[in-house]
Wavefront OBJ file of the C-alpha trace (Angstrom):
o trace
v -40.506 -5.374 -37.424
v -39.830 -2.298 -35.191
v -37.693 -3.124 -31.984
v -39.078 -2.246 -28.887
v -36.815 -0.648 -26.128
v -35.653 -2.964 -23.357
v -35.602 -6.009 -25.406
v -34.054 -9.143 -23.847
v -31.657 -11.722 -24.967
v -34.860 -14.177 -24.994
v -36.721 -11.653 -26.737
v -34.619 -11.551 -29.828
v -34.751 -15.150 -29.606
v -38.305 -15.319 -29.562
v -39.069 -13.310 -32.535
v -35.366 -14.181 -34.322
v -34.350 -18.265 -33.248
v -31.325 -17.986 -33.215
v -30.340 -15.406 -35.328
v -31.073 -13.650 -32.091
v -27.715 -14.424 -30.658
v -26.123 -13.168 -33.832
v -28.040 -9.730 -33.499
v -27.348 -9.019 -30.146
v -24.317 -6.754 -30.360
v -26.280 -5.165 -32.897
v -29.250 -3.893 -31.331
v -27.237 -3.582 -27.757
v -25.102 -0.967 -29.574
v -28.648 0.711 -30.332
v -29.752 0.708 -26.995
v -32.359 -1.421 -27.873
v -31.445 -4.551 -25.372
v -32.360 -4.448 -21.249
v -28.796 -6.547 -21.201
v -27.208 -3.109 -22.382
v -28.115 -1.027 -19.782
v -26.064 -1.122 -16.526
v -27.676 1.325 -14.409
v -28.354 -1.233 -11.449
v -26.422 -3.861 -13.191
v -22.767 -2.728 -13.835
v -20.065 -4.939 -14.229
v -17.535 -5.845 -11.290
v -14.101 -6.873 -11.209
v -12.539 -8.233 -7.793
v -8.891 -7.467 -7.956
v -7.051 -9.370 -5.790
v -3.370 -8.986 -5.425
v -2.360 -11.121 -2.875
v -0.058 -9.692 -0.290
v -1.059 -5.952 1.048
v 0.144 -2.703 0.260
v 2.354 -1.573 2.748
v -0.055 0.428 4.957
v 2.046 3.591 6.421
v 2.279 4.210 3.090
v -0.745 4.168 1.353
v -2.260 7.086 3.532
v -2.934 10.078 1.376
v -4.815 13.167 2.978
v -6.868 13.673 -0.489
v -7.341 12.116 -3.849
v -4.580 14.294 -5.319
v -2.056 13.009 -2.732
v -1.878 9.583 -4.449
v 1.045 10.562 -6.218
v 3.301 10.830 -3.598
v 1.916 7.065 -2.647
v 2.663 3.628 -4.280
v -0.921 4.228 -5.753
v 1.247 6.754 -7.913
v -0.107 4.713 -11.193
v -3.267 5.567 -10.686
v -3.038 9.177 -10.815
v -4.326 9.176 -14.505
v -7.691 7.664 -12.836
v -8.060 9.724 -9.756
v -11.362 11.296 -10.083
v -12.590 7.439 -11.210
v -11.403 6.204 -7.841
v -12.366 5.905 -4.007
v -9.445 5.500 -1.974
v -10.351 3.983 1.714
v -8.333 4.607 5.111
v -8.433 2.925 8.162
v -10.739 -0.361 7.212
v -10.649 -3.598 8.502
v -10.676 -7.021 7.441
v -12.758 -9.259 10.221
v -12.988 -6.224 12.239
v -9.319 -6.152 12.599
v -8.880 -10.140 13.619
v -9.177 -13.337 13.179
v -12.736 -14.900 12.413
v -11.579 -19.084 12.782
v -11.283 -22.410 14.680
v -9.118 -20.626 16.877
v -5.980 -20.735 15.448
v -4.922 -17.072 15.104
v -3.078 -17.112 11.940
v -3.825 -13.753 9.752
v -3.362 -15.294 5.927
v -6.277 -16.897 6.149
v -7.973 -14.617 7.736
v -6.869 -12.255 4.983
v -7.543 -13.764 1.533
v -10.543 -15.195 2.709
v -12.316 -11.614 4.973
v -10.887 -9.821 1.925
v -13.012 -11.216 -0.326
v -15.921 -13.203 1.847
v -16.057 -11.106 4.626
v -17.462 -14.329 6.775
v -15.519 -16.589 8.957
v -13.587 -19.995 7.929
v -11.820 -22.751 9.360
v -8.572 -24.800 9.234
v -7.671 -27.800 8.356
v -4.859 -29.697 10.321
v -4.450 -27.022 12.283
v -2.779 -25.147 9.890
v -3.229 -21.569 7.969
v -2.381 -23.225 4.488
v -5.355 -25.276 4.170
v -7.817 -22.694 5.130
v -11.399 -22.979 3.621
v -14.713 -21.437 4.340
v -18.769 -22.245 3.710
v -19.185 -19.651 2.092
v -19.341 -17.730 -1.176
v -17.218 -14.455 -1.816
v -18.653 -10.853 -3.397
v -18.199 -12.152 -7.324
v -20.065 -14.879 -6.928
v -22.994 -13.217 -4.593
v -23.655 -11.009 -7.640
v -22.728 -13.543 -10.607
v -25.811 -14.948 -8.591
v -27.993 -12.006 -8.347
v -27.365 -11.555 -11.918
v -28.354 -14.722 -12.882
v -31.887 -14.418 -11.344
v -32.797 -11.544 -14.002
v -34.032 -12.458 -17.258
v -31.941 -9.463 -19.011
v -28.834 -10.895 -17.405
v -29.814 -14.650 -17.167
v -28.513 -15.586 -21.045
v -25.578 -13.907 -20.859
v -22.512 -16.543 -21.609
v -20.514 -16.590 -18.723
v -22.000 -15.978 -15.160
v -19.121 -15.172 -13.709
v -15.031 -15.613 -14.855
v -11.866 -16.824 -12.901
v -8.747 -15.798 -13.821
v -5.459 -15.481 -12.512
v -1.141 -15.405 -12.996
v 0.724 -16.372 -10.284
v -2.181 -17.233 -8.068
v -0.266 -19.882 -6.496
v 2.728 -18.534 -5.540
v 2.506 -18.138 -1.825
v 5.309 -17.819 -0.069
v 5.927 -21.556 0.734
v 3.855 -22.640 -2.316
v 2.207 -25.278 -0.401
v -1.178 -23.173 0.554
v -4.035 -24.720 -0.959
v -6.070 -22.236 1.383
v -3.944 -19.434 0.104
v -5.357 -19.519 -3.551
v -7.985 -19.339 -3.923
v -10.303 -16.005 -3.855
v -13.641 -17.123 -5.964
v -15.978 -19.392 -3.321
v -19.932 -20.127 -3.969
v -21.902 -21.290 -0.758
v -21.162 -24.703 0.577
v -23.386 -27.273 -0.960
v -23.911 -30.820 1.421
v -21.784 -33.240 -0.001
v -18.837 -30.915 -1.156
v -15.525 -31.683 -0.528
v -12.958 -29.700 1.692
v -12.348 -27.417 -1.003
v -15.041 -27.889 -3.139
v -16.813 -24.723 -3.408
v -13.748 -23.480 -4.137
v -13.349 -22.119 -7.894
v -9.388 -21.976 -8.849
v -8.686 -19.407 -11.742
v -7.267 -20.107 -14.933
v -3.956 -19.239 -15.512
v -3.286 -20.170 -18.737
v -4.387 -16.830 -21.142
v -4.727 -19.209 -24.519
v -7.046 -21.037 -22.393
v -9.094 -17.970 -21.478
v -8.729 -16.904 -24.944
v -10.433 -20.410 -26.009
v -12.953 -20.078 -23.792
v -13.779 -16.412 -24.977
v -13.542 -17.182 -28.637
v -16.410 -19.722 -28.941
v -18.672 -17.688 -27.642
v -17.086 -14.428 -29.864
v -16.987 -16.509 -33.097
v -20.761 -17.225 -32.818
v -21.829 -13.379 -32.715
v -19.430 -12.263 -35.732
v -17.217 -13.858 -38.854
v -16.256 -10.814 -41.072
v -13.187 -10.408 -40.536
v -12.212 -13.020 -38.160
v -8.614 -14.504 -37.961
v -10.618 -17.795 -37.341
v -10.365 -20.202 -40.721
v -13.577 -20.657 -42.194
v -15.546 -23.544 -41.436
v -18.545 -25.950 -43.259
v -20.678 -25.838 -41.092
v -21.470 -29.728 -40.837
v -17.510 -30.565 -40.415
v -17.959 -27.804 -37.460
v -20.819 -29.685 -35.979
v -18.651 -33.300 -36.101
v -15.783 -31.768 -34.529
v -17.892 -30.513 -31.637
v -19.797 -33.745 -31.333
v -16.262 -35.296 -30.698
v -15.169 -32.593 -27.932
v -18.706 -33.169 -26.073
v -17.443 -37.033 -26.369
v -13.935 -36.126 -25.087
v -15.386 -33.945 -22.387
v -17.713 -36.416 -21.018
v -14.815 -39.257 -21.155
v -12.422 -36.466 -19.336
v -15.590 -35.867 -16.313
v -16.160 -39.284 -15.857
v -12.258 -39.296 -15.149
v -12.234 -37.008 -12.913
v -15.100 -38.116 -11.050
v -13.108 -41.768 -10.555
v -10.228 -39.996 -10.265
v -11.553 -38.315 -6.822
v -12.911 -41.381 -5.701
v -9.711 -43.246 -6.219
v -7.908 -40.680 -4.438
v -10.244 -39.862 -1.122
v -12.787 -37.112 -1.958
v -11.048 -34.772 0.795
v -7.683 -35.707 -0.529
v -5.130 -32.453 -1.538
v -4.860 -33.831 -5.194
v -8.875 -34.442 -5.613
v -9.423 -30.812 -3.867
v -7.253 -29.910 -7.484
v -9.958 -31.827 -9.596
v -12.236 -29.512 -8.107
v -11.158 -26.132 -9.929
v -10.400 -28.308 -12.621
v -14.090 -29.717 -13.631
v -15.146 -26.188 -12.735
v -13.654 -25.543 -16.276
v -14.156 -28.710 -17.920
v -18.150 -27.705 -17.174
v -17.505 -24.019 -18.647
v -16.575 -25.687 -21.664
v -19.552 -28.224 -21.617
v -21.428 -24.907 -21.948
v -19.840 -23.437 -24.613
v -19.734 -26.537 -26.468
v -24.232 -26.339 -26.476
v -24.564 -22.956 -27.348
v -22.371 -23.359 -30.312
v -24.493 -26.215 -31.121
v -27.451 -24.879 -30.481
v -26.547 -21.833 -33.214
v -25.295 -24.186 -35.506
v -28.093 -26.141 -35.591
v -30.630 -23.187 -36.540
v -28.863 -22.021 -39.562
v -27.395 -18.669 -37.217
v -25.586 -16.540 -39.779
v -22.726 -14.006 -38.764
v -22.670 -10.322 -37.327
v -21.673 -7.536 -39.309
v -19.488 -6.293 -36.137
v -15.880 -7.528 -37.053
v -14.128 -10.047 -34.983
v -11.142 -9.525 -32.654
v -7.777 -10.801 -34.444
v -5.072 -10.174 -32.428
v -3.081 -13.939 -32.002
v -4.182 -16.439 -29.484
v -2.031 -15.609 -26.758
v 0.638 -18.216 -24.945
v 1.282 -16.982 -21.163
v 0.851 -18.898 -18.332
v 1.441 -17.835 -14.627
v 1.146 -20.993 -13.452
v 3.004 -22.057 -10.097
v 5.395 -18.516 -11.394
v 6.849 -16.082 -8.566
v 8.707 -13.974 -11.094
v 6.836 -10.349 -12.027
v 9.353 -10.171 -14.816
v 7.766 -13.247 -16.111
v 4.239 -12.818 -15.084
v 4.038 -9.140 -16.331
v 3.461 -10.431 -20.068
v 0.590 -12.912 -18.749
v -1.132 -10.317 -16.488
v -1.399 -7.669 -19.686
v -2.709 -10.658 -21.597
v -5.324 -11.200 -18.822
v -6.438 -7.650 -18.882
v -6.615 -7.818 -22.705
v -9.103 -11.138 -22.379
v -11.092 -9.228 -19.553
v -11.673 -6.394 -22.197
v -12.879 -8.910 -24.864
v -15.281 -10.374 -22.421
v -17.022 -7.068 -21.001
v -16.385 -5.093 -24.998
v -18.686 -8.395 -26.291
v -20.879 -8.363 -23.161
v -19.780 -12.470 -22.225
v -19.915 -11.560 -18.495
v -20.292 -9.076 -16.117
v -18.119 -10.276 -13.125
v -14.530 -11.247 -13.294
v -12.216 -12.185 -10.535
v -8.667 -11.539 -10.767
v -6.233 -13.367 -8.834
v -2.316 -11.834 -9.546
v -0.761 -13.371 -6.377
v -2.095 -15.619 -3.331
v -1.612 -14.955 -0.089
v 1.483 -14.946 1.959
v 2.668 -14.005 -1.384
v 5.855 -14.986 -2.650
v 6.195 -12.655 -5.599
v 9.838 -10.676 -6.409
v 11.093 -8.715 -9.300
v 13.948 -9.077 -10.156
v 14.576 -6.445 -12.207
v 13.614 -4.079 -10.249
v 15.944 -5.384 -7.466
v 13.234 -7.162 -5.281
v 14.640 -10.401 -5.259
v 13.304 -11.474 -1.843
v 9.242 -12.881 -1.819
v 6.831 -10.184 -0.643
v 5.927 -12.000 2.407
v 9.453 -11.736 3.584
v 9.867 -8.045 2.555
v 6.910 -7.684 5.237
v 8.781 -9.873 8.094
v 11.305 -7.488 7.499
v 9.733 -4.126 7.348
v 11.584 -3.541 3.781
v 9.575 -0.436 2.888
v 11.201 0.001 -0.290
v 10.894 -2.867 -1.386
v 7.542 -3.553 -0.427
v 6.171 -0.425 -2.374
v 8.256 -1.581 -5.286
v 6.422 -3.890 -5.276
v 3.133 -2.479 -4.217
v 3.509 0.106 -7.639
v 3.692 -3.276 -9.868
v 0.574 -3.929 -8.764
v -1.310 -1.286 -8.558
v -0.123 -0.173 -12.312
v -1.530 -2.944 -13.651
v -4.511 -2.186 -11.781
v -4.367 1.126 -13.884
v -3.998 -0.932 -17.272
v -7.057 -2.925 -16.411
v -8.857 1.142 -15.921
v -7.476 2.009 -19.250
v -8.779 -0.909 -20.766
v -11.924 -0.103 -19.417
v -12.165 3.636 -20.380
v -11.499 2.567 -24.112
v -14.500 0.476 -24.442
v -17.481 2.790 -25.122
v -20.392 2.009 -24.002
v -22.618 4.718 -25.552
v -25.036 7.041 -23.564
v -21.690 9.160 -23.289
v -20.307 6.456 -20.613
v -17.580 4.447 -20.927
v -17.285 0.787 -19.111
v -15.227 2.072 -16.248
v -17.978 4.441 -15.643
v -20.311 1.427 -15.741
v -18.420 -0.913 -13.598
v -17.927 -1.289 -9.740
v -13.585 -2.539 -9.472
v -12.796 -3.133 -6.005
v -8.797 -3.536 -5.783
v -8.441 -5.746 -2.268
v -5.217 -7.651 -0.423
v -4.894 -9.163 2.548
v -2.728 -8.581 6.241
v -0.007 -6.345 6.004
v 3.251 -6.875 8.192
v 6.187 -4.377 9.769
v 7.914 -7.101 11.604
v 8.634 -10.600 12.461
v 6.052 -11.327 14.724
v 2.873 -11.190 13.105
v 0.246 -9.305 10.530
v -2.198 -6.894 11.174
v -5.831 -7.336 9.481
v -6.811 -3.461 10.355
v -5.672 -0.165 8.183
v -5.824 -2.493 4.772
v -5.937 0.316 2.009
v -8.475 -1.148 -0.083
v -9.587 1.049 -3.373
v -12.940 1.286 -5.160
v -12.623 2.369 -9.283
v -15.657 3.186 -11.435
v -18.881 4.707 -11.125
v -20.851 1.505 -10.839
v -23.135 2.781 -13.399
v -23.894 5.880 -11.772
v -24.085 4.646 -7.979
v -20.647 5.963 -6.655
v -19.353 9.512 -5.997
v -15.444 8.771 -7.016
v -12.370 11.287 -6.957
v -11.909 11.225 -3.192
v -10.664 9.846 0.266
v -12.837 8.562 2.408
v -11.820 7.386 6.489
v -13.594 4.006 7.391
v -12.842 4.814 11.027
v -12.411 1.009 11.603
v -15.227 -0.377 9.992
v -14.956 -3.680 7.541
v -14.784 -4.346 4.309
v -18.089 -5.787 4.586
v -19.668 -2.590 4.199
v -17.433 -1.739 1.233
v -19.160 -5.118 0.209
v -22.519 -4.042 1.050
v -22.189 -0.904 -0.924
v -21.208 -2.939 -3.874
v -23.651 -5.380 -4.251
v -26.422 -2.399 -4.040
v -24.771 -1.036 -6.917
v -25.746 -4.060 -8.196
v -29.629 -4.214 -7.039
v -29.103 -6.647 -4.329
v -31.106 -4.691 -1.782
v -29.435 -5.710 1.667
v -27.662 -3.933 4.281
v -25.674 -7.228 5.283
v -22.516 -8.749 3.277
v -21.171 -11.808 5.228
v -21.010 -11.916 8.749
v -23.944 -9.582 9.744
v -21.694 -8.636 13.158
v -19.232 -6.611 11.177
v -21.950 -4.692 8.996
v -22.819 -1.210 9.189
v -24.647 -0.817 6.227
v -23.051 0.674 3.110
v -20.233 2.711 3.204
v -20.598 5.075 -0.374
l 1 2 3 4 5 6 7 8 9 10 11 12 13 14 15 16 17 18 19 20 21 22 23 24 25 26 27 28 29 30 31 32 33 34 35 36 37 38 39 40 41 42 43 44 45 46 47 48 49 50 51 52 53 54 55 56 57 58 59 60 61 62 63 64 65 66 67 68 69 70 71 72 73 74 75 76 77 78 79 80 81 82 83 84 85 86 87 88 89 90 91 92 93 94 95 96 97 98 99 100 101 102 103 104 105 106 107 108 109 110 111 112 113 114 115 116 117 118 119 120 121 122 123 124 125 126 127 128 129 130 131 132 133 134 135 136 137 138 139 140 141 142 143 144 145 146 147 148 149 150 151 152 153 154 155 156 157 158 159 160 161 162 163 164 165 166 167 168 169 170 171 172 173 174 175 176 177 178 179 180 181 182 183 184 185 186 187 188 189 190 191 192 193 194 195 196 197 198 199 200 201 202 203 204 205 206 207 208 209 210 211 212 213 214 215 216 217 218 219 220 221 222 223 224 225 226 227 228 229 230 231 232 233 234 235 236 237 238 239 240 241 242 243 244 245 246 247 248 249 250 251 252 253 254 255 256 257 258 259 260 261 262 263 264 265 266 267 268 269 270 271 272 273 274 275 276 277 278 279 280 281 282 283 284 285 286 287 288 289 290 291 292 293 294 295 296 297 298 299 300 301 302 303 304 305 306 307 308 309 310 311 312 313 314 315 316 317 318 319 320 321 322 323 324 325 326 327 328 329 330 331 332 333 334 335 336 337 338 339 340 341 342 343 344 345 346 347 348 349 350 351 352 353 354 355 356 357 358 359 360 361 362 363 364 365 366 367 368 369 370 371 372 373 374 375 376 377 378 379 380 381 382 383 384 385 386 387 388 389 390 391 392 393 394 395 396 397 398 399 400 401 402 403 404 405 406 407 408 409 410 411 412 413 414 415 416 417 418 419 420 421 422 423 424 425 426 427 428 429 430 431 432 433 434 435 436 437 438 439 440 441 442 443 444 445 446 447 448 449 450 451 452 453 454 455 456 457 458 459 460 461 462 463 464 465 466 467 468 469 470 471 472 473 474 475 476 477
């Protein structure tokens, strides 16, 4: 049978059962699949790494003044980046209930752009209605049938996403939101990464292990004794939602500790999913790929409830490693990245920062602050590399195919407040061919909505509005 161009996942299907899945990398390596091309459909990545950059700082006069900057790591990437000055993140205040506290404000603006509100009068337990950039195009995505069967809509991940500064802040956490649904809990359209990289590795490898076997570091499996042992998860995970669901109940559905269920059966649901598709290919007889399987070792780092970057260094690389897997094998094509929460109260030790971030702003520690700030924004530069390795043929690599928007929220140079205005957010990639990188461009005060705006046309959704329509000037690149 001679493959058309433009094929779909269903396609394949169609004419294949499931063999189709099986085939996929296969004929997306010959350009054959719609799901390979990602003109109009790139991948994104929201980096989000909790407390700002220190501002004065990060305030280079072209792309080849970075150097001199604590965006110094990403030199190697310069002509893949755009580097913004002067935006804001609610216009430069807060969007609430009235109570004027900038962390919410922040982590919420940074990534929503729309307003939120408190709870007990109190920035920690901030919360909004409504949903952030990676889910607004995990959505899009998912209308499209080219897009619609891919594995994983969107992913959540995360190291030391809960180490604000008090590590109390519920509200400071969390970065991944869909729209508020009637009935939801406080926090429940609230997605909470994982932070566990074995876990993410799980999750990554049952959907990997059904598209290839030579070569896999897996153990071979009967395929019947397969099928029993997945019969007995489903009946484990259905035993572990009903739990939850009482659980909740027991507890007061707008309790903190239910408000914690709610990430968690997020996941337990991602793995209902995985658990059907392996079934499903199981059940029609679907044979392996020729394309070899990863076999580096399941990985063991954890960032939960860590402050330490000397600790949470090893977890982040693993993270970047398992966001590689899942854009080289095409599982996803948005990822959110959490490496600190707001008010963050990240140090490093070793590097002589041994006072949290948030209080290196309080204090106006410069030093220490862009210490830090170079920590982050290097690993932001290993998640570029891993991105320029993975080829994506056409002569374009997936960091030329994907939109990466590093953000952060309020930035302080004293004791009496933060400032949600001159946040140096940075755009990396081409977004398939949408974006004109290598340069510096002045947002003269406008929001990151329209950095937003830009974004999401990269990815087809045709709008000039991103969250609150007040603060939107259309797109920005």
């Amino acid at each position: 049978m001679k493959l058309r161009k433009g094929l779909t996942r269903r396609d394949l299907i169609k004419c294949f059962g499931p063999l189709g899945l099986v085939l996929l990398p296969v004929a997306r390596a010959m350009g054959y699949t719609a799901g390979g091309a990602f003109a109009g459909a790139p991948r994104f990545v929201m980096f989000f790494i909790g407390g700002s950059l220190h501002s004065p700082s990060v305030r280079p006069t072209s792309i080849d003044a970075i150097a001199a900057t604590p965006l110094a790591p990403l030199v190697p990437h310069a002509k893949d980046l755009i580097v913004f000055q002067g935006m804001r993140i609610h216009g430069g205040s807060p969007k609430s209930d009235g109570y004027q506290e900038e962390h919410g404000a922040g982590l919420i603006g940074a990534v929503t752009g729309n307003d939120y509100h408190y709870s007990k009068n109190d920035s920690y337990y901030a919360f909004t209605d409504h949903e952030s950039i990676d889910i607004a195009i995990a959505n899009a995505y998912q209308t499209r049938p080219e897009l619609a069967a891919l594995p994983l809509a969107s992913l959540h991940v995360g190291a030391g996403a809960h180490s604000d500064a008090d590590n109390v802040g519920l509200g400071q956490r969390y970065i991944s939101y869909r729209k508020r649904q009637p009935g939801d809990a406080q926090y429940g359209n609230a997605i909470e990464p994982i932070q566990s990289a074995g876990q993410v590795y799980d999750q990554l490898m049952q959907r990997v292990n059904l598209l290839c076997a030579k070569d896999s570091n897996q153990p071979a499996a009967d395929n019947s004794a397969r099928k029993a042992a997945l019969a007995r998860e489903q009946s484990l995970l259905d035993f572990h939602v009903a739990d939850i669901a009482a659980a909740k109940t027991a507890l007061g559905m707008d309790s903190e500790h239910a408000h914690k269920l709610d990430g968690l059966l997020e996941g337990w649901r991602e793995v209902e999913k995985a658990n059907a598709a392996e079934l499903a290919a199981l059940n029609g007889g679907a044979s392996a790929s020729s394309a070899a399987c990863p076999t580096g070792a399941r990985p063991t780092g954890n960032g939960q409830n860590k402050n330490n970057l000397d600790e949470l260094s090893p977890v982040h690389d693993q993270m970047i490693d398992l966001i590689k897997l899942a854009f080289s094998w095409d599982l996803t094509r948005v990822v959110a990245f959490t490496l600190s929460g707001a008010s963050s109260g990240q140090r490093w030790p070793s590097q002589g920062v041994t006072q949290a971030h948030h209080t290196l702003e309080h204090s106006n520690d410069v030093e220490g602050q862009n210490i830090m700030g170079r920590y982050y924004t290097s690993k932001f530069a290993s998640l570029l590399d891993a991105l320029a390795s993975i080829d994506d043929g056409d002569g374009h690599t997936a960091l030329f195919n994907s939109s990466l928007v590093l953000g952060m929220e309020c930035w302080s140079d004293s004791s009496s407040g933060h400032y949600l205005k001159d946040i140096p957010f940075v755009l990396a990639g081409q977004g398939g061919g949408a974006f004109e990188t290598g340069r510096v461009v002045n947002a003269n005060g406008r929001s990151n909505n329209d950095l937003f705006v830009s974004v999401q046309r990269a990815a087809g959704i045709d709008s000039s509005v991103f969250g609150l329509p007040s603060l939107c000037q259309g797109p920005i690149v």
